[in-house]
C-alpha positions as CSV (number, residue, x, y, z in Angstrom):
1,X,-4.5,30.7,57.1
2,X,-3.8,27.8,58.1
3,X,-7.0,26.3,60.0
4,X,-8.6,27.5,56.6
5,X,-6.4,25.1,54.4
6,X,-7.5,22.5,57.3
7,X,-10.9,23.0,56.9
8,X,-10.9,23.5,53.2
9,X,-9.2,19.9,53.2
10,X,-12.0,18.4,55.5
11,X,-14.1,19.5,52.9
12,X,-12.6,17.3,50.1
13,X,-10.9,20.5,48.5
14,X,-7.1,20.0,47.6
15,X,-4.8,22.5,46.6
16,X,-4.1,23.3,42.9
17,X,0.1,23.4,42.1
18,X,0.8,24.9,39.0
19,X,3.9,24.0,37.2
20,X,5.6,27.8,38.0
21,X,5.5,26.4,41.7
22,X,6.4,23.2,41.8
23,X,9.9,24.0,41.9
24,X,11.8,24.8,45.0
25,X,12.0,28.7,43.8
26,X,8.7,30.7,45.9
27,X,6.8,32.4,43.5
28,X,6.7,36.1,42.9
29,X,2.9,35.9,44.2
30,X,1.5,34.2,47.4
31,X,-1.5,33.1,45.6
32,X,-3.0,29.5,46.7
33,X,-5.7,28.1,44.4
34,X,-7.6,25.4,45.7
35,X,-10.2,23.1,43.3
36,X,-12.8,20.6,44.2
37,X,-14.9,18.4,41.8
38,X,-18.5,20.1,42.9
39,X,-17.4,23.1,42.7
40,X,-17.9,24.9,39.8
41,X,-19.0,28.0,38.1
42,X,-22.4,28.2,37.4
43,X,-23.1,24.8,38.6
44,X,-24.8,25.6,42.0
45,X,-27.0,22.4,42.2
46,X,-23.2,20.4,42.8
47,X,-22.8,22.1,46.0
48,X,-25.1,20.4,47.9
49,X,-22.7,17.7,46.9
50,X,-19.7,19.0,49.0
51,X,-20.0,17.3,52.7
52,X,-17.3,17.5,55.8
53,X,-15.4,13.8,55.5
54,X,-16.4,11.8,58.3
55,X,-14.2,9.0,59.5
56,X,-16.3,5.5,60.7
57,X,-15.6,3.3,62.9
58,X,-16.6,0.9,60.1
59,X,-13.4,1.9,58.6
60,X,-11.6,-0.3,60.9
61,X,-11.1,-3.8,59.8
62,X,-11.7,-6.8,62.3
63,X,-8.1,-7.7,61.8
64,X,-6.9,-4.4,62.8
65,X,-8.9,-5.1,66.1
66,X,-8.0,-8.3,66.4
67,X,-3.9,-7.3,66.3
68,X,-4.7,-4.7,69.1
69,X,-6.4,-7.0,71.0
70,X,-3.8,-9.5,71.0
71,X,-0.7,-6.5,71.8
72,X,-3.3,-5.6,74.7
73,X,-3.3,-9.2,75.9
74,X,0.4,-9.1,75.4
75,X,1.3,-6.4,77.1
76,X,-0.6,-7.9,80.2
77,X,1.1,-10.4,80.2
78,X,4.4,-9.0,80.1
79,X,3.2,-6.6,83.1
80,X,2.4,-9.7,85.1
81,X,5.5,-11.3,84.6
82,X,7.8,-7.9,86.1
83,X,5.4,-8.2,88.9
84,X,6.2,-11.0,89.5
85,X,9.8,-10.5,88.7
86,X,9.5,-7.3,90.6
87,X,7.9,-9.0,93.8
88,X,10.9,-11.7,94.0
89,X,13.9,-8.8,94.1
90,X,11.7,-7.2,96.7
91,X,11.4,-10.3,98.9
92,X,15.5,-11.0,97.9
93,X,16.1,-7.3,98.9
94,X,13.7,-7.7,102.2
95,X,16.1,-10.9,103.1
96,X,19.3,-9.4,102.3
97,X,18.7,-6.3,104.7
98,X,17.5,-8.7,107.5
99,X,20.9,-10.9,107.7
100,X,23.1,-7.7,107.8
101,X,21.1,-6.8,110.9
């Protein structure tokens, strides 16, 4: 049931809640009613209307792009500097073993 619901939603279809089921108290019934704008009794011509939502790429905005492009370059960064960090304890380490021998 559901991957129905799911694909009912990716069609722009949302689920109807009467007032009987808001509550927290489950209904008597499991009945789900679901409603969508182009689709109506009788109106057949509206269902060519009803398309699978598609998400662009469009949708993201430059500034979006920009932030992750700039917590890329900063995360780089900060992985250079604990190699670096990372290469000086192993040298320190590398000395410390050699004057106890």
């Amino acid at each position: 049931m559901a991957s129905f619901v799911r694909q009912l939603n990716m069609y722009g279809f949302r689920k109807v809640v009467h007032i009987e089921q808001g509550g927290l108290v489950k209904p008597e019934k499991d009945d789900t009613e679901f409603q969508h704008p182009y689709f109506i009794r009788g109106q057949e011509h509206l269902l060519e209307n009803i398309k699978r939502k598609v998400t662009s790429v469009s949708s993201i905005k430059n500034e979006d792009i920009k932030v992750r492009q700039d917590n890329v370059t900063k995360l780089l960064t900060d992985i250079q500097v604990m190699k670096g960090k990372q290469e000086s304890m192993d040298s320190k380490l590398i000395a410390m073993k050699q004057s106890l021998l």
